[in-house]
PDB file of N, CA, C and O in Angstrom:
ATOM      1  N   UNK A   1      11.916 -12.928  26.452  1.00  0.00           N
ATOM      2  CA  UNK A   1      11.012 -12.325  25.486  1.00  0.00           C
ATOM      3  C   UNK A   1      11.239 -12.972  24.117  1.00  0.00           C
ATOM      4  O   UNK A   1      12.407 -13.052  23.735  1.00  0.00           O
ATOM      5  N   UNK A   2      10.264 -13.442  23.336  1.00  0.00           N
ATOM      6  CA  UNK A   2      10.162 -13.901  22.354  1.00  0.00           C
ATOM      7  C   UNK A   2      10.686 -12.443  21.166  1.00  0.00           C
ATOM      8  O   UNK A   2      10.602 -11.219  21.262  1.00  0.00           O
ATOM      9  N   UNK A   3      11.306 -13.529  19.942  1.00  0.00           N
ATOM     10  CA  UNK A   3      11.396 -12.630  18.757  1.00  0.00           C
ATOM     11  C   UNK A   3      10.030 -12.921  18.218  1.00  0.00           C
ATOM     12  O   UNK A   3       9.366 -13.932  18.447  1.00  0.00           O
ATOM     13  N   UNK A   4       9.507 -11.293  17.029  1.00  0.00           N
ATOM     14  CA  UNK A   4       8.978 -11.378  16.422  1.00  0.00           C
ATOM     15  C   UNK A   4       9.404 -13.004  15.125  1.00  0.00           C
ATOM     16  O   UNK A   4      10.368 -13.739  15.341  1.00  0.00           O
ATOM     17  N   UNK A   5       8.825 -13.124  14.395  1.00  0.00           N
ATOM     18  CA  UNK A   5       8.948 -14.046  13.435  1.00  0.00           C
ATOM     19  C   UNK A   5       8.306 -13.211  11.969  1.00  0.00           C
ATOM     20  O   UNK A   5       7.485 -12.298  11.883  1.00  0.00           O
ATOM     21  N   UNK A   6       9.061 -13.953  10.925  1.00  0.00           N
ATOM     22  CA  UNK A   6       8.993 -13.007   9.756  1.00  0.00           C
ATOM     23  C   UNK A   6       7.599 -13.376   9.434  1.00  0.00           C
ATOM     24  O   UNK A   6       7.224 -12.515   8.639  1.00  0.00           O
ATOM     25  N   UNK A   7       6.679 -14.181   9.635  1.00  0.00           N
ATOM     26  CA  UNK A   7       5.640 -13.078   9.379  1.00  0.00           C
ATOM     27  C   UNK A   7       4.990 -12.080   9.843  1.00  0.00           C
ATOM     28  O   UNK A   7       4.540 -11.026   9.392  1.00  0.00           O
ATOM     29  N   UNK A   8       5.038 -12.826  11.233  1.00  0.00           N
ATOM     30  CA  UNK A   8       4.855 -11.301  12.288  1.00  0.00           C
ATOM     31  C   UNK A   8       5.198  -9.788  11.625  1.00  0.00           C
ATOM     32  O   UNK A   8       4.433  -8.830  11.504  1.00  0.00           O
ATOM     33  N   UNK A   9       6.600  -9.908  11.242  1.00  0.00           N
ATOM     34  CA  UNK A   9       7.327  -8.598  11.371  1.00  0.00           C
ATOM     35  C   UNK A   9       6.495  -7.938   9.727  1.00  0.00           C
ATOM     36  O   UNK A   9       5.922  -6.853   9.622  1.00  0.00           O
ATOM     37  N   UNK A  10       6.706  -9.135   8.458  1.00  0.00           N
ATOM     38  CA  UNK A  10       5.903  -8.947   7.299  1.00  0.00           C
ATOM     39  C   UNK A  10       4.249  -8.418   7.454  1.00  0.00           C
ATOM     40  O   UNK A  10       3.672  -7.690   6.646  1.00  0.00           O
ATOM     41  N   UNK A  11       3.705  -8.953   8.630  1.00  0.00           N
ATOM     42  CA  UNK A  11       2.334  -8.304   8.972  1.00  0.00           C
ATOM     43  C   UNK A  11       2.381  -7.200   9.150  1.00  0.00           C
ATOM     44  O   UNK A  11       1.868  -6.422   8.346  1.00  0.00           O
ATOM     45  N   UNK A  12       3.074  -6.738  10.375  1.00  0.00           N
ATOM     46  CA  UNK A  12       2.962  -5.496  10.839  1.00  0.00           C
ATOM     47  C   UNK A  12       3.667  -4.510   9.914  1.00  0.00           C
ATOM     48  O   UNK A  12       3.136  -3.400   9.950  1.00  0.00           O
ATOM     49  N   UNK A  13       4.559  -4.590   9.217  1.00  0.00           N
ATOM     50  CA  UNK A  13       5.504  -3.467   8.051  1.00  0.00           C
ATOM     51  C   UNK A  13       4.282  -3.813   6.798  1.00  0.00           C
ATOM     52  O   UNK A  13       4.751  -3.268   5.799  1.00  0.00           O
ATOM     53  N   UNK A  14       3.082  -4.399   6.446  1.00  0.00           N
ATOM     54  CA  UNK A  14       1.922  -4.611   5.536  1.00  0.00           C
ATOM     55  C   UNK A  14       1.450  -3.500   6.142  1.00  0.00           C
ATOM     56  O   UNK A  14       1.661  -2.418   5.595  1.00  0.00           O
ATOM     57  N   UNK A  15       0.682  -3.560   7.458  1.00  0.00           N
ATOM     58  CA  UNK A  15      -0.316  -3.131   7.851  1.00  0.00           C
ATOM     59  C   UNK A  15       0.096  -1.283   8.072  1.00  0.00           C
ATOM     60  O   UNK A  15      -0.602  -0.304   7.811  1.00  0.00           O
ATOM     61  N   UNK A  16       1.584  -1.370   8.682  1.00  0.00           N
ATOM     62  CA  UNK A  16       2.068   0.454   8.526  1.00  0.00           C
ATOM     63  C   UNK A  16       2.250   0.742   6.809  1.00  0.00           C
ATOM     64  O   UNK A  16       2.668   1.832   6.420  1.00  0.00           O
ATOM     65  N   UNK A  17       2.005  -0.004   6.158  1.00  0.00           N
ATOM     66  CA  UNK A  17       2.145   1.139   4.948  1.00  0.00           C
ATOM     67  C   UNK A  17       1.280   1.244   4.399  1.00  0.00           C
ATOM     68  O   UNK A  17       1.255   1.970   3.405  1.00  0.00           O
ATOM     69  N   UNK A  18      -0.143   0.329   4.969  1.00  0.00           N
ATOM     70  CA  UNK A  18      -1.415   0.726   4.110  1.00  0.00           C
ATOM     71  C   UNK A  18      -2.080   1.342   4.865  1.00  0.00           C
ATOM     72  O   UNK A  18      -3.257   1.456   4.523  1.00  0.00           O
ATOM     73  N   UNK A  19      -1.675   1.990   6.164  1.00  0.00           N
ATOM     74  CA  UNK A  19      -2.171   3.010   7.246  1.00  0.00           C
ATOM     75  C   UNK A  19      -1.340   4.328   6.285  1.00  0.00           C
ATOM     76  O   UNK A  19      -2.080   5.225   5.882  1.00  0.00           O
ATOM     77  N   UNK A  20      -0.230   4.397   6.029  1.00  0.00           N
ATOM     78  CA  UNK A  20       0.303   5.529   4.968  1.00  0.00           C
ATOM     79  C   UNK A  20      -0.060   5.568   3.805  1.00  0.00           C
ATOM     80  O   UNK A  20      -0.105   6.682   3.283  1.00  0.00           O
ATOM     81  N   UNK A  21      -0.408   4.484   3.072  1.00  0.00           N
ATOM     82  CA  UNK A  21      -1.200   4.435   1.726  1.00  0.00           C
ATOM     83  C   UNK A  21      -2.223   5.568   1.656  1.00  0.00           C
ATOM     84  O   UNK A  21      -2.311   6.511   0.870  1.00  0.00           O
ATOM     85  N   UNK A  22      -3.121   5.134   2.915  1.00  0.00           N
ATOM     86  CA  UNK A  22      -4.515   5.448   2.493  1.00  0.00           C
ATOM     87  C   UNK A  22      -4.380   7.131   2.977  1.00  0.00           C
ATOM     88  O   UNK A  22      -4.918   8.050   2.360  1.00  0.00           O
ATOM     89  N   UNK A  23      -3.593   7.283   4.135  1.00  0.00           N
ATOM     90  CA  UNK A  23      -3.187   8.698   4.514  1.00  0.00           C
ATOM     91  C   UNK A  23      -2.544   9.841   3.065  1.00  0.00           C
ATOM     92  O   UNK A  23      -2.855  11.025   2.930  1.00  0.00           O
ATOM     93  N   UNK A  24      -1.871   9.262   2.403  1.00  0.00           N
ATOM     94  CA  UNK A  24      -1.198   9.733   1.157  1.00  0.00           C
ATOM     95  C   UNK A  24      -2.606  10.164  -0.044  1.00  0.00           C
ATOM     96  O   UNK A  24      -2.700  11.173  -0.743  1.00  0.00           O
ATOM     97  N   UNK A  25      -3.353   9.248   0.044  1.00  0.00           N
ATOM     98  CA  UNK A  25      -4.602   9.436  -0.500  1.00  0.00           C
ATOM     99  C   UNK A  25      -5.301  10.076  -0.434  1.00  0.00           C
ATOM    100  O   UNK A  25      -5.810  10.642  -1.401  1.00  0.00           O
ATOM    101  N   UNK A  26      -5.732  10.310   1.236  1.00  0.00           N
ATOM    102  CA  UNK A  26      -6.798  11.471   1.418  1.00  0.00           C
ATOM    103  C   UNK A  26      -6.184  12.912   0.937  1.00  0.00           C
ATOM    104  O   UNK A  26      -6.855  13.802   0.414  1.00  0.00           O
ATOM    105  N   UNK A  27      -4.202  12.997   1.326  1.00  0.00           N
ATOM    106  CA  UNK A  27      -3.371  14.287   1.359  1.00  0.00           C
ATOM    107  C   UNK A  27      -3.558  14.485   0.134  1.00  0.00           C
ATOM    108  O   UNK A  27      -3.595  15.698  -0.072  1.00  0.00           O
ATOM    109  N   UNK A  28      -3.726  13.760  -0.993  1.00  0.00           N
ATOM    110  CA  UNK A  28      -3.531  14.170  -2.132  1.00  0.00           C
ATOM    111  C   UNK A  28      -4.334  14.392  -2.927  1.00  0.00           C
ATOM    112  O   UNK A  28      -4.130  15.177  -3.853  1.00  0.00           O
ATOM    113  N   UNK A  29      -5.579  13.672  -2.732  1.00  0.00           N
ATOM    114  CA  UNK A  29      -7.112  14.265  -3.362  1.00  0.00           C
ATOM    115  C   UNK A  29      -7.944  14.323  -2.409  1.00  0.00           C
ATOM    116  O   UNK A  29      -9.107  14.127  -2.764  1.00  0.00           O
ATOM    117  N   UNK A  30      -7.732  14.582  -0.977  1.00  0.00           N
ATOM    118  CA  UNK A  30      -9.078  15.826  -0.331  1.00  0.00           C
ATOM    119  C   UNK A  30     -10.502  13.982  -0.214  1.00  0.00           C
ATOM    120  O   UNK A  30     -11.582  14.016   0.375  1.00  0.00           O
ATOM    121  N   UNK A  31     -10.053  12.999  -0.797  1.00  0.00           N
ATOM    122  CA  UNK A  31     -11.316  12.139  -0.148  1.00  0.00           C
ATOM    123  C   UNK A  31     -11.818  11.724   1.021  1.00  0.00           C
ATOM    124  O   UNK A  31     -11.213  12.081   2.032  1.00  0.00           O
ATOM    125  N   UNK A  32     -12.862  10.996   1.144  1.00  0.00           N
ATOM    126  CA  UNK A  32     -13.402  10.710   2.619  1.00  0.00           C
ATOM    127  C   UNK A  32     -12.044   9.417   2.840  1.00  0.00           C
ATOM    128  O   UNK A  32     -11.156   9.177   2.022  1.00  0.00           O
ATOM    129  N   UNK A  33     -12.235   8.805   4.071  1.00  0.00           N
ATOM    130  CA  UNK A  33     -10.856   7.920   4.684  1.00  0.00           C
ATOM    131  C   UNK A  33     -11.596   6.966   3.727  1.00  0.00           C
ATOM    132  O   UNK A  33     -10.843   6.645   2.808  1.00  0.00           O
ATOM    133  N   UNK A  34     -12.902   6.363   3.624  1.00  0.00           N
ATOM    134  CA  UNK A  34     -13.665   5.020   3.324  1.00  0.00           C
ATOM    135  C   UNK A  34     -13.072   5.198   1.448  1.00  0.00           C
ATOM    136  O   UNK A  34     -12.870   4.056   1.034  1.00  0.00           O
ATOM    137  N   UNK A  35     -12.839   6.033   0.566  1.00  0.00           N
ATOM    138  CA  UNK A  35     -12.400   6.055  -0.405  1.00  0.00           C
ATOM    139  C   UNK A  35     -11.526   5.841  -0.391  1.00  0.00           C
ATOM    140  O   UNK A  35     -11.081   5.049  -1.222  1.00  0.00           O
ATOM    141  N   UNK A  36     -10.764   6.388   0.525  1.00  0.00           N
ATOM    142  CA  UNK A  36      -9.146   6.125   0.282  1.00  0.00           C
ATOM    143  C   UNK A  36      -8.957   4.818   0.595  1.00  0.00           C
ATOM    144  O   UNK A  36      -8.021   4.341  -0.046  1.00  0.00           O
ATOM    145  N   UNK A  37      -9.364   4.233   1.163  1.00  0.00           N
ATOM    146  CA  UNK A  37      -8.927   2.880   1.796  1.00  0.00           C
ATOM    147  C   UNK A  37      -9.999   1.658   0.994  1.00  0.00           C
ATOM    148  O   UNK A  37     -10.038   0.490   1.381  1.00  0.00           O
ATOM    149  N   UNK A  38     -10.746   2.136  -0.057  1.00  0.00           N
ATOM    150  CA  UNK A  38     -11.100   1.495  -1.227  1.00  0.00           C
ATOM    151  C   UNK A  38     -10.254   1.814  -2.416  1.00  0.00           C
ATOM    152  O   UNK A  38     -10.041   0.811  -3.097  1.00  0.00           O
ATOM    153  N   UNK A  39      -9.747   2.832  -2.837  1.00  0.00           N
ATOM    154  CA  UNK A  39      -8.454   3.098  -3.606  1.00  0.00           C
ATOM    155  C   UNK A  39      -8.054   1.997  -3.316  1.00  0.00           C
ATOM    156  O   UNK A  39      -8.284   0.957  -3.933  1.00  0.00           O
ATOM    157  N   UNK A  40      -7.191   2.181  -2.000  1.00  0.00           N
ATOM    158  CA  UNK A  40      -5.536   1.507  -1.955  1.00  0.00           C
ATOM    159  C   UNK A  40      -5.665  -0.084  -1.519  1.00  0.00           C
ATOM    160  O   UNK A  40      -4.689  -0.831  -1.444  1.00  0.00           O
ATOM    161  N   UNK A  41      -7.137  -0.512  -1.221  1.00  0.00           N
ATOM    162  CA  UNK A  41      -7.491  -2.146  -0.915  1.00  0.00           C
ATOM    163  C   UNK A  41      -7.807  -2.788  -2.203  1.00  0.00           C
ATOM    164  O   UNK A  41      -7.560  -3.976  -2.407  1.00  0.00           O
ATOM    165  N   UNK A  42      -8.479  -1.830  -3.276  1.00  0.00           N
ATOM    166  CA  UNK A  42      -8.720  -2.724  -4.540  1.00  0.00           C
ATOM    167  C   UNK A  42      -7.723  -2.123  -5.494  1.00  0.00           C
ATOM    168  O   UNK A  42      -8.062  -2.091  -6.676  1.00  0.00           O
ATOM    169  N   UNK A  43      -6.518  -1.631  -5.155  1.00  0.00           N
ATOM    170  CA  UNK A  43      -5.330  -1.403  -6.632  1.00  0.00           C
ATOM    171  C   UNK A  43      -4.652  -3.099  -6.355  1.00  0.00           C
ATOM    172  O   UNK A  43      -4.791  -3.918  -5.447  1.00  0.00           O
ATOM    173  N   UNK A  44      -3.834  -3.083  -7.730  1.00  0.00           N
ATOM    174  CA  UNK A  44      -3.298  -3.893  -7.513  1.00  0.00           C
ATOM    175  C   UNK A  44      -1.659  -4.221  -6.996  1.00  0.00           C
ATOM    176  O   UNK A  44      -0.929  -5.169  -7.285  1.00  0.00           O
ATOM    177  N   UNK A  45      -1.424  -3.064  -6.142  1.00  0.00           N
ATOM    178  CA  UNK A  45      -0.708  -3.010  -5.182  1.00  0.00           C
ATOM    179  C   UNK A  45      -0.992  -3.719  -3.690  1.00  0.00           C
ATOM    180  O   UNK A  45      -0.151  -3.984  -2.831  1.00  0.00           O
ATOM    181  N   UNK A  46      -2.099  -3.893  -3.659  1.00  0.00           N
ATOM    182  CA  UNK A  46      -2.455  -4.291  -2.548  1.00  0.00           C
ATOM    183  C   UNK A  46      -2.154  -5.873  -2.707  1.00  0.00           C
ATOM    184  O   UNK A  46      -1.439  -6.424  -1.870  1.00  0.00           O
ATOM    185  N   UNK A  47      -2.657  -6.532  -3.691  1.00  0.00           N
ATOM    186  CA  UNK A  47      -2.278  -7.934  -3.756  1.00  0.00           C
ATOM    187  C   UNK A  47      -0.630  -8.136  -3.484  1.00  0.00           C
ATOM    188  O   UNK A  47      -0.088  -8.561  -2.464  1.00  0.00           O
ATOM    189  N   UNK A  48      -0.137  -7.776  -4.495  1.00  0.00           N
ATOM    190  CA  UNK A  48       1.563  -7.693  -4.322  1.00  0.00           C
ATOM    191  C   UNK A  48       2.060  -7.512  -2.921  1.00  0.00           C
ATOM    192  O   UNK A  48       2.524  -8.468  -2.300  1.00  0.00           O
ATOM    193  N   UNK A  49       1.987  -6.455  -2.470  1.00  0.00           N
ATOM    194  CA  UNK A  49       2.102  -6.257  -0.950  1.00  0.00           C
ATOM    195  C   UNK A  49       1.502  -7.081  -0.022  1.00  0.00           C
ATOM    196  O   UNK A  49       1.803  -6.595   1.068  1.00  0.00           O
ATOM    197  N   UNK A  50       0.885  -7.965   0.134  1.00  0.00           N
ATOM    198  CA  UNK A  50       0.739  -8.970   0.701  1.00  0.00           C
ATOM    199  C   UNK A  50       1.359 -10.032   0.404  1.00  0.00           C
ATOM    200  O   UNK A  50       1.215 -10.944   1.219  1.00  0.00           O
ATOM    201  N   UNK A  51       2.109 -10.275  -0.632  1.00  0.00           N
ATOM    202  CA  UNK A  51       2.802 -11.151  -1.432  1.00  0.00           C
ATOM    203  C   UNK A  51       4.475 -11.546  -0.050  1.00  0.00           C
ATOM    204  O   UNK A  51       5.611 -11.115  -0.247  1.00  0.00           O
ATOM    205  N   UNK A  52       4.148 -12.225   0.906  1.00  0.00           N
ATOM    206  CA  UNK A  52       5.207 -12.333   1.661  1.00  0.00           C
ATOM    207  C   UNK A  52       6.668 -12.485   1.010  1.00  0.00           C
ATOM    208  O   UNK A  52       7.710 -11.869   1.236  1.00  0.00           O
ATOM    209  N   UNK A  53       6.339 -13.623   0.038  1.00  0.00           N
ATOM    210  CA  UNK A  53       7.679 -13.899  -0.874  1.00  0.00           C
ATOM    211  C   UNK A  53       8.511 -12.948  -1.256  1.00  0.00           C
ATOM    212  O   UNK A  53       9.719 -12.758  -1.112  1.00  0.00           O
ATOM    213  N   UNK A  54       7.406 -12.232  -1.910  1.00  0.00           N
ATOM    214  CA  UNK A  54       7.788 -10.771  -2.799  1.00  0.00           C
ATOM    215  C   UNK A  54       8.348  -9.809  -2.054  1.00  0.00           C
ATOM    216  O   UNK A  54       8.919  -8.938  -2.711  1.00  0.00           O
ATOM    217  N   UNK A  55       8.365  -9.686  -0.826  1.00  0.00           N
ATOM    218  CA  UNK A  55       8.864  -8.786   0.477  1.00  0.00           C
ATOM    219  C   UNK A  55       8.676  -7.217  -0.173  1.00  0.00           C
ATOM    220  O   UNK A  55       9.458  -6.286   0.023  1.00  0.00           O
ATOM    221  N   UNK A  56       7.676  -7.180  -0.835  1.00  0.00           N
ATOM    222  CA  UNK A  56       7.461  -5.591  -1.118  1.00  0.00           C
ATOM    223  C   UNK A  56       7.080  -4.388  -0.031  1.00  0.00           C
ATOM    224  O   UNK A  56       7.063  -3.162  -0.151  1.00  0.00           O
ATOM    225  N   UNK A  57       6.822  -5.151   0.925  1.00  0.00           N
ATOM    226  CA  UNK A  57       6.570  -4.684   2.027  1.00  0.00           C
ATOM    227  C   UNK A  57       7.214  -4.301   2.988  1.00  0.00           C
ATOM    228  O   UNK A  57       6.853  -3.838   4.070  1.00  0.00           O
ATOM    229  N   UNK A  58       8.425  -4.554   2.465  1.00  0.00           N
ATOM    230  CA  UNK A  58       9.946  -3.745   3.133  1.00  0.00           C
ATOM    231  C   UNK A  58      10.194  -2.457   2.453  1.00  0.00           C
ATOM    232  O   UNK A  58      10.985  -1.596   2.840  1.00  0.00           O
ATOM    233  N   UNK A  59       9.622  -2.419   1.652  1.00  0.00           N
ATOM    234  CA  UNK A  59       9.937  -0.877   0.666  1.00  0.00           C
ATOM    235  C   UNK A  59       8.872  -0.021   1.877  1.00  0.00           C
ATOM    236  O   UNK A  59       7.996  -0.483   2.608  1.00  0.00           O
ATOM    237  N   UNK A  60       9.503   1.726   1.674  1.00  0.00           N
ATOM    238  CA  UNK A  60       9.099   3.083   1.851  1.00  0.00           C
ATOM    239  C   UNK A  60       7.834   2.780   1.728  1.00  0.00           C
ATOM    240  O   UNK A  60       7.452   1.904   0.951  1.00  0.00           O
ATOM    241  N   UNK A  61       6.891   3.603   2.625  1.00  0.00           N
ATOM    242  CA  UNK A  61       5.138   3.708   2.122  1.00  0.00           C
ATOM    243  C   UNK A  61       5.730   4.588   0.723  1.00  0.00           C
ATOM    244  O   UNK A  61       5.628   4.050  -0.379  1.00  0.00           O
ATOM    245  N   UNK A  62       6.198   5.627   0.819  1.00  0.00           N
ATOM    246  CA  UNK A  62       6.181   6.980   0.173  1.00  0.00           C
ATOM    247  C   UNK A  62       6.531   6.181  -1.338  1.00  0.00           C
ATOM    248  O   UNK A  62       5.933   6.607  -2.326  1.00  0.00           O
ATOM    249  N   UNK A  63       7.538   4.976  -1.517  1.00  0.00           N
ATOM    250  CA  UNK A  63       8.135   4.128  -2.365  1.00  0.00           C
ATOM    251  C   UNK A  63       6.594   3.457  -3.218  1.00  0.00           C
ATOM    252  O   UNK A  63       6.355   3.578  -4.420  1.00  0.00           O
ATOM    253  N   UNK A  64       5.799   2.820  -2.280  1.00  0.00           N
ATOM    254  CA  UNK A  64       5.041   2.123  -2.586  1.00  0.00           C
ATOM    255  C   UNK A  64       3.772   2.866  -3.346  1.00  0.00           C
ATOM    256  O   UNK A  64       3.267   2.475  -4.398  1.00  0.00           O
ATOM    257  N   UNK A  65       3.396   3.946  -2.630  1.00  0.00           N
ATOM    258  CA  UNK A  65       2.255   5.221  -2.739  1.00  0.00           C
ATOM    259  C   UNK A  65       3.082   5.817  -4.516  1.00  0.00           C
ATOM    260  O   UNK A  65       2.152   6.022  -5.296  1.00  0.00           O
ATOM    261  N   UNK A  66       4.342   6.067  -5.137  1.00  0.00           N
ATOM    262  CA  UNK A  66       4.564   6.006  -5.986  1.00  0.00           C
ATOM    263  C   UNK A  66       4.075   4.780  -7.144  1.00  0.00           C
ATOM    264  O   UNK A  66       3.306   4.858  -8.103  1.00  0.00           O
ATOM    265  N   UNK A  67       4.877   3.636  -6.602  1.00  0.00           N
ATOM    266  CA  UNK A  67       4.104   2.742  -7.447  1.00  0.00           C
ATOM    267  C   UNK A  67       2.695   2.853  -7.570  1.00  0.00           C
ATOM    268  O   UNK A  67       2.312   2.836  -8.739  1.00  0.00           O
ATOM    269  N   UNK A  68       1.592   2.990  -6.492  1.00  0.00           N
ATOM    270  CA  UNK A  68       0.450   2.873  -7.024  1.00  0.00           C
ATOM    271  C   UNK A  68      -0.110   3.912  -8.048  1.00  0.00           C
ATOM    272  O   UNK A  68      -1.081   3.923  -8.805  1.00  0.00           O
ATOM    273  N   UNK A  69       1.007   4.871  -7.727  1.00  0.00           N
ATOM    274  CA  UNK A  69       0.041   6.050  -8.755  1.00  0.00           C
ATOM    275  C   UNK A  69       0.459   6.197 -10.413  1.00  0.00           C
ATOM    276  O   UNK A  69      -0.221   6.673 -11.322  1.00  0.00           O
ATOM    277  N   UNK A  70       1.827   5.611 -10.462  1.00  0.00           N
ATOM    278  CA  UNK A  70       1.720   5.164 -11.618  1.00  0.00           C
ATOM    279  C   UNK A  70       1.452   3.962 -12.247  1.00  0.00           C
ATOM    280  O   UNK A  70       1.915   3.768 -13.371  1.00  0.00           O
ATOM    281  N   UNK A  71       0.538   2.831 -11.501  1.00  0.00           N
ATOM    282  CA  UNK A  71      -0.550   2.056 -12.116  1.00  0.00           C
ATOM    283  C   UNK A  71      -1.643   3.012 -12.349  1.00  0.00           C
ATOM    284  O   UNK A  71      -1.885   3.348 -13.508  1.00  0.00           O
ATOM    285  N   UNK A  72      -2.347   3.498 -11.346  1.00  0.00           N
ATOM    286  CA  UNK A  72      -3.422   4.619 -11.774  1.00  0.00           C
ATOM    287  C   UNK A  72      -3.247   5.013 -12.772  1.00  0.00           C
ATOM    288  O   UNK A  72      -4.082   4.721 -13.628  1.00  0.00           O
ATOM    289  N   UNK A  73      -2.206   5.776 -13.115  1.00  0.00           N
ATOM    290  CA  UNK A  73      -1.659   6.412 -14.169  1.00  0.00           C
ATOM    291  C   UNK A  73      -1.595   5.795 -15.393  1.00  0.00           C
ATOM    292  O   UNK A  73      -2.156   6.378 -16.321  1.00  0.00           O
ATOM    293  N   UNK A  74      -0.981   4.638 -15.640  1.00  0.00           N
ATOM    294  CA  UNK A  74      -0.948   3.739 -16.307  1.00  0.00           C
ATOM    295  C   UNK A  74      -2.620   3.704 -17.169  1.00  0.00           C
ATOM    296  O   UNK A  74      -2.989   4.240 -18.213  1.00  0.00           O
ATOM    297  N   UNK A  75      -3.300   2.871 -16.231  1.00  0.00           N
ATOM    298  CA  UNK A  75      -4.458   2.698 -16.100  1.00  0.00           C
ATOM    299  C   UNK A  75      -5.313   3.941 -17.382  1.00  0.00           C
ATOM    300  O   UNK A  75      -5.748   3.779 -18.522  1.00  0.00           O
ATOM    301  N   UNK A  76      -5.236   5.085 -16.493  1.00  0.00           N
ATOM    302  CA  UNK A  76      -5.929   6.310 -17.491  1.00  0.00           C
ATOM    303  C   UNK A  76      -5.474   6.430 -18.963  1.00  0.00           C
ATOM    304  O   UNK A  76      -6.134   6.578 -19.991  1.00  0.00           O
ATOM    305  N   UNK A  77      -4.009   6.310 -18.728  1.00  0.00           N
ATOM    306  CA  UNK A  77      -3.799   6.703 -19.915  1.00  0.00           C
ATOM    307  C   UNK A  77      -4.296   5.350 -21.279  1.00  0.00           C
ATOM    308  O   UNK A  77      -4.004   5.536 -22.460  1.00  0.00           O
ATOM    309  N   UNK A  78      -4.858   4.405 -20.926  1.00  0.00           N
ATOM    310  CA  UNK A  78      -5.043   3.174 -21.442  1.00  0.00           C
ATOM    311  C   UNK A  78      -6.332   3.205 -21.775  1.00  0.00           C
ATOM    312  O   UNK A  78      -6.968   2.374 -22.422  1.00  0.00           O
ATOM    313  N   UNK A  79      -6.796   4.526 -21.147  1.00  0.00           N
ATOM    314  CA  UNK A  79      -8.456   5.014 -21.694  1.00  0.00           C
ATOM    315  C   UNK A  79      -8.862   5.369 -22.692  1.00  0.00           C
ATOM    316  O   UNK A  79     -10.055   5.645 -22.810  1.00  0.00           O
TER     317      UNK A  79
END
């Protein structure tokens, strides 16, 4: 049996935390899934987290779902 390979493994630990991203989203403001998963595809968490180098994608969803909300946060208060 073959090993995964790090991007393999970097794909799939991407793809489980923006399945929890967008889940954290709906739990927390009540939106449809298609919002939530426009939230968490156009923050700019999403770029970073694809960022293989950056291995941000080894961090907690729950870790990451923090960071995005204080860019949001960020964001408003810059209003």
């Amino acid at each position: 049996m073959n090993q995964p390979n790090h991007h393999q493994i970097a794909t799939y630990l991407t793809d489980y935390a923006l399945s929890e991203l967008v889940k954290y989203v709906i739990e927390d403001t009540g939106c449809s899934i298609e919002e939530a998963m426009e939230q968490v595809y156009n923050s700019p968490l999403m770029t970073a987290l694809q960022d293989e180098e950056g291995e941000l994608y080894v961090q907690s969803p729950a870790y990451l779902y923090d960071l995005m909300k204080e860019h949001v946060a960020e964001e408003i208060e810059a209003l």
